[in-house]
C-alpha positions in Angstrom: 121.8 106.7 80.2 121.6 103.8 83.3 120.4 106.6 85.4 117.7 108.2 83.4 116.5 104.7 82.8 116.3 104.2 86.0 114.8 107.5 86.5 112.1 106.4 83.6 111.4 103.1 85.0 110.8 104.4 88.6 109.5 107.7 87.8 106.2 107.4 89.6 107.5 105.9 92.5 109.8 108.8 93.0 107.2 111.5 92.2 104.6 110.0 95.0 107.3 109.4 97.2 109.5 112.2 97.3 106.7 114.8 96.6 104.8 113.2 99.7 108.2 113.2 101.4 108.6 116.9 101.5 104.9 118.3 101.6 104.3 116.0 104.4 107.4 116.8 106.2 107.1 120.5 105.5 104.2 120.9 107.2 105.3 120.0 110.1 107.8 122.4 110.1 105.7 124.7 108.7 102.9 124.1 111.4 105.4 125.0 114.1 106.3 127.7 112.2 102.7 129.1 112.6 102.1 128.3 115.9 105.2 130.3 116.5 104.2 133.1 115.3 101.2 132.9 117.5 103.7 132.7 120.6 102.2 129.3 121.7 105.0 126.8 120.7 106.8 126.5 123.6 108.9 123.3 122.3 109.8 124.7 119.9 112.8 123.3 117.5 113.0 120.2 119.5 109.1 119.5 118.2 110.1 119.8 114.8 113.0 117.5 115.0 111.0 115.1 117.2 107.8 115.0 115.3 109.6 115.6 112.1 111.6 112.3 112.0 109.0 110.3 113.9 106.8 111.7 111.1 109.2 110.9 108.5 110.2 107.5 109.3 106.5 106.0 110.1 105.3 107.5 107.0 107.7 106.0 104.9 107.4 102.6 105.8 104.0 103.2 105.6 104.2 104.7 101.6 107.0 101.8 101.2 104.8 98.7 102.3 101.7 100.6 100.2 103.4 100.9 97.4 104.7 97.4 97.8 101.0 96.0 98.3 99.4 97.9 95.5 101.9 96.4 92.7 101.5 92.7 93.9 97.7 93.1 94.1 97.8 94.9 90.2 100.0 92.0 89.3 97.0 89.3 91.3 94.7 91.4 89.3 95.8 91.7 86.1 97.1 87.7 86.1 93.3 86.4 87.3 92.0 89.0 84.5 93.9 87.5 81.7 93.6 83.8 82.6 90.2 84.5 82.2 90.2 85.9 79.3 92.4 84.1 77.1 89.5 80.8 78.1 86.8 82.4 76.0 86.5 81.6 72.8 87.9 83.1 69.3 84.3 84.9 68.5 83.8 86.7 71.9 87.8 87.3 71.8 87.1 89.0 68.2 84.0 91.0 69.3 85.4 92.3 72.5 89.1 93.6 70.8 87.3 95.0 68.0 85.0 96.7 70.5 88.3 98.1 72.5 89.7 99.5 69.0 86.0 101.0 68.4 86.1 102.7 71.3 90.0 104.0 70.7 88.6 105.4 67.6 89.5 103.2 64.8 87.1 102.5 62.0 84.9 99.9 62.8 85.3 98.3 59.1 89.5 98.5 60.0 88.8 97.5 63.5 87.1 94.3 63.0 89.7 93.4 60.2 92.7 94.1 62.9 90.7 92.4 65.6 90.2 89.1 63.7 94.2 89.2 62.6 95.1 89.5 66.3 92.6 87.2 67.8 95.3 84.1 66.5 97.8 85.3 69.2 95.2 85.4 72.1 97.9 86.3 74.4 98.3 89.6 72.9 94.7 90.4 71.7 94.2 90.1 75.6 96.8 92.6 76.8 95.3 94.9 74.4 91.7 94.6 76.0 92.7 94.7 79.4 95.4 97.7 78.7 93.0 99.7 77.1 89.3 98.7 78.0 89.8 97.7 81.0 92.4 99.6 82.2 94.0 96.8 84.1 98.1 97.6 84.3 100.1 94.9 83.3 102.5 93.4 85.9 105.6 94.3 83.9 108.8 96.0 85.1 110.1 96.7 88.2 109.4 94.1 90.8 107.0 95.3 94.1 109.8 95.1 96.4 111.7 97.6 94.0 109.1 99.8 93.9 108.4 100.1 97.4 111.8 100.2 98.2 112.3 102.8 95.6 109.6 104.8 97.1 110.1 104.5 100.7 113.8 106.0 99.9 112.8 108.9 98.4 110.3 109.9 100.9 113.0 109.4 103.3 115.8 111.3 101.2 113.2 114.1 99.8 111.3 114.4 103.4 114.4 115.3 105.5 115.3 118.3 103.3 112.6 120.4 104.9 113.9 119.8 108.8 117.8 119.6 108.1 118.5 123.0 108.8 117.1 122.2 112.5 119.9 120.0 112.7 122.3 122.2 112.2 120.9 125.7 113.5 118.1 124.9 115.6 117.5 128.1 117.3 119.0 130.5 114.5 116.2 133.2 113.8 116.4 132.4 110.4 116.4 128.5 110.4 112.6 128.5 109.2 113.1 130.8 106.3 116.3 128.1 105.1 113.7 125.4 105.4 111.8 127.4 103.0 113.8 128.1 100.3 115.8 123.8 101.0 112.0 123.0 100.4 111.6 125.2 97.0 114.9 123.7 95.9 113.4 119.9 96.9 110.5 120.8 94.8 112.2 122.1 91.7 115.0 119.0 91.5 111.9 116.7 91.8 110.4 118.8 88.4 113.8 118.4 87.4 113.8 114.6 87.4 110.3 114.5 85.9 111.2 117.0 83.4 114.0 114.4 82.6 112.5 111.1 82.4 109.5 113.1 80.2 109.1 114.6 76.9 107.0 117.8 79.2 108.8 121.0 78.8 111.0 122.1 81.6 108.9 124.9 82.1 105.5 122.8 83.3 107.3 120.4 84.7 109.3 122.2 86.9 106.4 125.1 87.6 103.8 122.2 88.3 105.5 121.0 90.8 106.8 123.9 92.9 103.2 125.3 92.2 101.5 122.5 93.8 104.2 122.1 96.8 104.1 125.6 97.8 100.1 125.6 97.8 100.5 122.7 99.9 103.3 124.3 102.3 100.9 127.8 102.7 98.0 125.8 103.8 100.2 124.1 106.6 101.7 127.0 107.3 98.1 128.7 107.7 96.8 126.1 109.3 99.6 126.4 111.7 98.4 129.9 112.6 94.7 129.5 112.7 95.0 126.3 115.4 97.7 128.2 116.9 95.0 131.3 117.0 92.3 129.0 118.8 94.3 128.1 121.7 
């Protein structure tokens, strides 16, 4: 139960992450892959490695330190939002929640009742109108570091599945068609873990996400062949 809570509470960071993790690092590999099969990639399996890990490593810290960034300017945001908010007074408070419930399509009779009744605990008549009229996310949770940390480590765990088997068989004829089906296997345990932390079916979360990934890998793979074609 700690883990799929964990799972829960960090699910987005994983999903950005890791997805970006193995699309990212795929089509490198898949790149090579189509310049190969033009006959012009003369490095070879020591580009993939090479560009692979640089790739995997830069973009990483990169996601990491952005993911890190966007929460503590949310959590800026939100916090200068709501101090502001909570100085106007009870009438405008009043007006603008039952506006918010209005708009979420409660009565307005019901939603002017509800409004006044929460506009003595301004704190939380507040959280309400940014939440849901002005779509600011409140800072609550996982601290930034956590989330960037959480995110730079599943890029890095989820991106090197695409390039291990060049580790271990770089100049097998077959190597590429393992980082395929490694890849459709990163994909689907990612659905997985969505499919756990969610109440979405197995079925779309699991498709959705090796549908999207393998779009993403063919186009690499494509462009691979078309730059490859060019030169």
């Amino acid at each position: 139960m700690q883990v799929q809570g964990a799972i829960r509470t960090f699910l987005r960071q994983i999903t950005y992450g890791g997805n970006d993790g193995i699309v990212t690092t795929f089509a490198i590999v898949a790149g090579f892959a189509g310049a190969d099969a033009q006959g012009v990639a003369g490095i070879g399996t020591v580009a993939v490695l090479v560009f692979g890990m640089a790739n995997l490593v830069a973009d990483g810290v990169s996601m990491g330190l952005g993911e890190y960034l966007s929460s503590r300017s949310t959590a800026a945001l939100y916090r200068a939002r709501s101090r502001a908010a909570r100085t106007r007074d009870r009438e405008a408070l009043t007006a603008d929640l039952a506006e918010t419930f209005i708009v979420e399509g409660v009565a307005p009779e019901a939603a002017h009742r509800a409004a006044d009744a929460l506009a003595d605990t301004p704190q939380v008549a507040t959280d309400i109108v940014l939440r849901h009229r002005y779509a600011t996310e409140a800072p609550e949770g996982a601290a930034p570091v956590l989330r960037g940390g959480v995110t730079f480590a599943a890029f890095i765990v989820f991106g090197l599945i695409p390039i291990l088997p060049y580790f271990f068989a770089p100049d097998a004829p077959r190597t590429f068609a393992v980082s395929v089906a490694m890849t459709l296997v990163a994909l689907a345990l990612l659905g997985t873990l969505r499919w756990r932390a969610t109440s979405e079916t197995a079925i779309r979360a699991i498709g959705e996400t090796l549908i999207l990934g393998t779009l993403c890998a063919a186009l690499a793979f494509a462009a691979g062949n078309i730059v490859a074609g060019l030169g």
